[in-house]
C-alpha positions in Angstrom: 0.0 0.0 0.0 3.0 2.5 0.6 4.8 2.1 -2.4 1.5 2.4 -4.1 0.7 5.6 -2.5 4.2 6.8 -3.1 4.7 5.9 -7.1 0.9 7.7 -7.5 2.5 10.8 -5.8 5.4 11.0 -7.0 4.7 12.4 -11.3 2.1 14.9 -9.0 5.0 16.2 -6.7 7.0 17.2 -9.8 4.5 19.4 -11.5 3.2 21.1 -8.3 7.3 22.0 -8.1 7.5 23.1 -11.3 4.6 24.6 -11.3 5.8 26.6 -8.5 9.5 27.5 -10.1 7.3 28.5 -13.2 5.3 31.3 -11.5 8.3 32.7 -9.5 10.4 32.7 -12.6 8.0 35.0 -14.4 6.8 36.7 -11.4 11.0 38.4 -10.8 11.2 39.2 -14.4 8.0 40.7 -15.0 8.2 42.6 -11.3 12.3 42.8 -11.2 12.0 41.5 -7.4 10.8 38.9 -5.7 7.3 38.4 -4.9 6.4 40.3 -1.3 5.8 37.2 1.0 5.2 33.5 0.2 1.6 34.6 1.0 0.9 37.2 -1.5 3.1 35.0 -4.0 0.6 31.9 -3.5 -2.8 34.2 -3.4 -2.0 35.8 -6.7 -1.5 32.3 -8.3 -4.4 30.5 -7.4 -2.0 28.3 -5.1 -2.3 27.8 -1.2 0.4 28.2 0.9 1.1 25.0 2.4 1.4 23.6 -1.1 4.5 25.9 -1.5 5.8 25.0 1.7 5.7 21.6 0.5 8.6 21.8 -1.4 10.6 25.0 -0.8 11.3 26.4 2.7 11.3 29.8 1.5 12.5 31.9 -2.1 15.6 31.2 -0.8 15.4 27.5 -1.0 13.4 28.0 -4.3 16.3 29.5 -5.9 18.7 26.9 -4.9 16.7 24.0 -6.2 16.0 25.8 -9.5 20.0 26.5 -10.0 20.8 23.3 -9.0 18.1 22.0 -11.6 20.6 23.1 -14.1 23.4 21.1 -13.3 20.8 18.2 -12.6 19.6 18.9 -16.6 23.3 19.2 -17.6 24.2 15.6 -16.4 20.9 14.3 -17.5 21.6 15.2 -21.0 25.5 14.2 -20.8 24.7 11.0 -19.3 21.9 10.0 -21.7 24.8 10.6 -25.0 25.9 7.3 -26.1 29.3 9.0 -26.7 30.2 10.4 -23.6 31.5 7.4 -21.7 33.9 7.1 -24.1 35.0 10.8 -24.0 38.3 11.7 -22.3 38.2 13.9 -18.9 39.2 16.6 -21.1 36.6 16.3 -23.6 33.9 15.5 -20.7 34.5 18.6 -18.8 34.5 20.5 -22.5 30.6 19.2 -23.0 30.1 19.6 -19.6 30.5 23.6 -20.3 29.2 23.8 -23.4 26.2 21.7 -22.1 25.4 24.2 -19.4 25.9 27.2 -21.6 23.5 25.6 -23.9 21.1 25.0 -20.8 21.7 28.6 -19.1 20.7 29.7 -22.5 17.3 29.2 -22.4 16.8 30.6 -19.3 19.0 33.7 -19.7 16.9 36.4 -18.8 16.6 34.6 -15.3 20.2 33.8 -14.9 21.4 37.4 -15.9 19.0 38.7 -13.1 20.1 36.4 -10.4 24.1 36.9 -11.5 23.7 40.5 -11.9 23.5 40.3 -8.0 26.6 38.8 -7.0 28.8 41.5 -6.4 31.6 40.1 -5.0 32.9 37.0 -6.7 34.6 35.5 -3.2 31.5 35.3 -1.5 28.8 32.5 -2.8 25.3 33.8 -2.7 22.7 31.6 -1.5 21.1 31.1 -4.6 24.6 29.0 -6.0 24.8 27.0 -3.4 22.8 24.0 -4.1 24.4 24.5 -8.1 28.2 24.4 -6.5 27.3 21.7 -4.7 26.0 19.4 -7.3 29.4 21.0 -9.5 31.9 19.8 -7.3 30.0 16.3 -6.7 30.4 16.1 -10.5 34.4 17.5 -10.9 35.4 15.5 -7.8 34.3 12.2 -9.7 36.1 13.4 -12.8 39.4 14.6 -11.4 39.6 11.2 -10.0 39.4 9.5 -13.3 41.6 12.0 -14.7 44.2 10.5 -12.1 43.5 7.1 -12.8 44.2 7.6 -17.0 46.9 10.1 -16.1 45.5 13.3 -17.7 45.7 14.8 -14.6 48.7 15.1 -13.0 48.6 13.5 -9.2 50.9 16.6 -6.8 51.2 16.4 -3.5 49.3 18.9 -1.4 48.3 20.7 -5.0 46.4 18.1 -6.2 43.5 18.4 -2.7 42.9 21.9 -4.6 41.5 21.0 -7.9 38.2 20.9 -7.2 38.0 24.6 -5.8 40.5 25.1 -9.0 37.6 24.3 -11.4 35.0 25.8 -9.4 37.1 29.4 -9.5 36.9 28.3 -14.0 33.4 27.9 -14.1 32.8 31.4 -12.0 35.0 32.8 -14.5 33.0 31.0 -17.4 29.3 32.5 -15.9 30.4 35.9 -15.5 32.0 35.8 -19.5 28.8 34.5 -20.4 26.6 37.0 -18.5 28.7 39.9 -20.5 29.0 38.1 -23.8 26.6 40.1 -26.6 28.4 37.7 -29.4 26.1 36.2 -32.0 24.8 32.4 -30.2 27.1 33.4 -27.6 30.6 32.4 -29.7 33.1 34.1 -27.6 31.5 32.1 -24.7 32.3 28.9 -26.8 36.1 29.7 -27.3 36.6 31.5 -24.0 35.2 27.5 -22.7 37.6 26.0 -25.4 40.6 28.0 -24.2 40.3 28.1 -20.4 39.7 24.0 -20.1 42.7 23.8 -22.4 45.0 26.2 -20.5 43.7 24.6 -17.2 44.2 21.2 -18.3 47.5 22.2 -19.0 48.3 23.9 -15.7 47.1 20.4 -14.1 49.2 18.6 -16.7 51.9 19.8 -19.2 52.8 22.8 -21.5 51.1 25.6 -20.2 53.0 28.0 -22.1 51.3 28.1 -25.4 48.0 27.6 -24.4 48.5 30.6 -21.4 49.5 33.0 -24.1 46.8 32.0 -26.2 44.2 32.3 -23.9 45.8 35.4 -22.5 45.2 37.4 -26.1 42.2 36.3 -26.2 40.8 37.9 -23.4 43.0 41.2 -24.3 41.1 41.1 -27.4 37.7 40.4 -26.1 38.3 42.6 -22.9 
């Protein structure tokens, strides 16, 4: 009887949630803010409050899940790709970031919003924290296999600092694409392309070239 009761809830749950994300989305970009109270929020969408609380704590917690939805789509669609098993770490974390770009990208006006927010890069607003979270869940497992197939370079002490190494890339790689006014976003593509090389080579060999390159490309596109 409970699994029964629980496998009948469970497709419900989802849309009430997303149902929920929907209505908050459109509610900060049509009002620039969020909604007043959780109250005034559920009133004006037909919704009761408890149903809200039945998923989300507060906005707060709202915002969390709905970022961390992303990287939850990004590995959904990676995973599901017949090809990406047999991808190198390299080329994993490459469709990793052009995976989310392509995923941010159709909710831009959102994400440009939100981003537009966080002032100061060293501290994490709360809104990221369930996405960073899920990131670094996802690196961790790749840095490892990186290790094992010996693209990535196992240093003592250096090594324990990869993780906040990538998570530092990919602020870099949000705040490039919340500034980038290129046609499909195309600097964002080669400013990806660049930076996983140069940091693949600063975790490996011959950084060099690649840190030149890289470094006249953001001259150019500065």
């Amino acid at each position: 009887m409970l699994t029964t009761k629980k496998s009948k809830k469970k497709p419900e749950s989802v849309s009430i949630a997303e149902t929920i994300i929907k209505a908050y989305r459109e509610y900060v970009l049509t009002q620039g803010k969020k909604p007043a109270s959780v109250f005034s929020f559920t009133k004006d969408n037909g919704m009761k409050e408890e149903d809200f609380y039945s998923y989300f704590g507060s906005f707060e917690a709202l915002e969390r899940s709905l970022w961390k939805g992303y990287i939850v789509q990004v590995k959904e669609k990676l995973t599901t790709d017949s090809t990406y098993i047999s991808f190198s770490v390299r080329e994993k974390i490459l469709a990793f970031y052009f995976t989310l770009a392509e995923v941010l990208k159709g909710d831009r006006s959102f994400v440009i919003h939100q981003l537009k927010e966080w002032k100061n890069p060293a501290k994490l607003p709360s809104f990221l924290k369930g996405f960073k979270s899920a990131f670094e869940e996802w690196i961790v497992q790749l840095i490892n296999e990186g290790k094992q197939t010996g693209e990535i370079a196992m240093r003592p002490f250096l090594d324990k600092q990869y993780d906040s190494v990538f998570w530092l890339h990919l602020v870099f790689i949000l705040q490039f694409w919340n500034k980038d006014d290129s046609a499909n976003f195309e600097k964002t593509d080669m400013a990806i392309e660049k930076s996983v090389n140069l940091a693949f080579d600063l975790i490996g060999k011959g950084v060099l070239d690649n840190a030149f390159d890289f470094g006249k490309f953001l001259y150019q596109n500065k």
